[in-house]
C-alpha positions in Angstrom: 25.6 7.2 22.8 24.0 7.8 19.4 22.2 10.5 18.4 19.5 11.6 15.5 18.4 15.4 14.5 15.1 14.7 13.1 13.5 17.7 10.7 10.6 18.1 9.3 10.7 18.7 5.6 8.7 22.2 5.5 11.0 23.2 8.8 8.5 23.6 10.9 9.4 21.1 14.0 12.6 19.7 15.1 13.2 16.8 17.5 16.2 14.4 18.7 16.4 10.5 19.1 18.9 9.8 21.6 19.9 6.2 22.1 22.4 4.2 24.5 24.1 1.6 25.4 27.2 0.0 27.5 29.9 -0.6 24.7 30.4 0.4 21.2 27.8 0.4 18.4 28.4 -2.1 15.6 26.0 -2.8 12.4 24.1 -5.5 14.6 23.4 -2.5 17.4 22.5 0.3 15.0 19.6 -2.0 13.5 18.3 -1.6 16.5 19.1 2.5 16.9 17.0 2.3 13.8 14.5 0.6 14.8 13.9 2.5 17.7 14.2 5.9 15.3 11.7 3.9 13.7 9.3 4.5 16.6 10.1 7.6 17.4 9.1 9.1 13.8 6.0 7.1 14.5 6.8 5.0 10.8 6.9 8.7 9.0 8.8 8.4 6.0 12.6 9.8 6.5 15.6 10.2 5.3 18.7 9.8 7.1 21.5 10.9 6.6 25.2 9.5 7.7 28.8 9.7 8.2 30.6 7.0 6.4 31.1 5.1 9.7 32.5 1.2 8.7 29.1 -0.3 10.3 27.0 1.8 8.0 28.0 0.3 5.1 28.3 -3.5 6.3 26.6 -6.5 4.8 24.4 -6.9 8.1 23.2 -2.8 7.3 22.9 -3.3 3.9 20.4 -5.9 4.0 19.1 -4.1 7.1 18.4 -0.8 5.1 16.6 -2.7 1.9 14.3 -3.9 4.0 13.4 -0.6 5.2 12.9 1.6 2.0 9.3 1.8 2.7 10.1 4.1 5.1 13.9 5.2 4.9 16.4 6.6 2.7 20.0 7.3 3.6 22.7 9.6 2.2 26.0 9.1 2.7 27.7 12.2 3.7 31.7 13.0 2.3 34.6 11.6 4.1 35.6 13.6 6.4 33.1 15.9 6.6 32.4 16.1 10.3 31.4 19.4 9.8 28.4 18.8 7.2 27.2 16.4 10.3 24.3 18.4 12.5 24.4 15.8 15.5 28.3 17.1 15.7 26.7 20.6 16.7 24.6 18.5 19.6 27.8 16.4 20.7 30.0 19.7 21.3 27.2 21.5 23.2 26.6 18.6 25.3 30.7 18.7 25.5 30.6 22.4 26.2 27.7 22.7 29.0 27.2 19.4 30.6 29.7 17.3 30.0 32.2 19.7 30.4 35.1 19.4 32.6 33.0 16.6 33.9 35.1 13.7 36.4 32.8 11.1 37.8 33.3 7.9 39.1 31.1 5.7 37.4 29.5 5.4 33.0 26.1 6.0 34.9 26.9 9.6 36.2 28.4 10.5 33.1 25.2 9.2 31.4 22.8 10.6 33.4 24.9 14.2 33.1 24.4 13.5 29.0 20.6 12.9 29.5 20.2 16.1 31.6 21.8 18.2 28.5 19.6 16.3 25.6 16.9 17.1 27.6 17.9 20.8 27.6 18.5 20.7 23.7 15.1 18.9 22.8 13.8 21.9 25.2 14.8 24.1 22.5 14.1 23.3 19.5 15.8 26.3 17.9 18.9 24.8 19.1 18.1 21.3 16.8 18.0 24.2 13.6 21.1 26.0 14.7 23.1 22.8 14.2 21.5 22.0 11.2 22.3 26.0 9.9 25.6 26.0 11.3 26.6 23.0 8.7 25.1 25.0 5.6 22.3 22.8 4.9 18.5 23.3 4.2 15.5 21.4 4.5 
């Protein structure tokens, strides 16, 4: 699963970009996470901003991302600084209403469990800002 809190820069509309897929992400996968954010910001400018995850910061992203500055900026965020990350907010409210204490049988009940509970947070967008608060950053 990956995830993107998506502000607009006067604050006045908050959305999420939820992607999946079987397996991990790597830089060749993420291209296409961004793509599809892409798609869902409707080509809006944006900037993004990211953990310092190995994948970001590959060869394959790299010429990946300069092909994109029309449209995208990223910032890196510190090492280790989880906490400065708003999609961490989403990922332990999914943990701590619908994923939690969950035991299923198969990735496909799990995942559908994780699509009821991101359609509950993009339900409220107030949610999206609380993450983004609860980290200490502004628009």
């Amino acid at each position: 699963m990956a995830a993107v809190c998506c502000y607009t820069p006067d604050g006045s509309r908050a959305r999420l970009c939820f992607h999946t897929q079987p397996g991990s992400y790597n830089d060749q996968t993420l291209t296409g996470v961004g793509r599809q954010l892409r798609r869902f910001l409707r080509g809006a400018p944006a900037t993004l901003v990211w953990d310092n995850l190995p994948s970001h910061h590959s060869r394959v992203m790299g010429a990946w991302l300069e092909g994109q500055r029309h449209w995208l900026t990223v910032e890196y965020l510190p090492g280790y600084a989880h906490d400065l990350d708003p999609v961490e907010g989403l990922w332990a409210n999914l943990k701590g209403q619908e994923l939690a204490n969950l035991c299923r049988d198969t990735t496909a009940e799990v995942l559908d469990a994780a699509q009821r509970g991101v359609g509950r947070v993009r339900r409220e967008s107030a949610l999206l800002f609380s993450f983004l608060r609860y980290c200490g950053l502004e628009l």
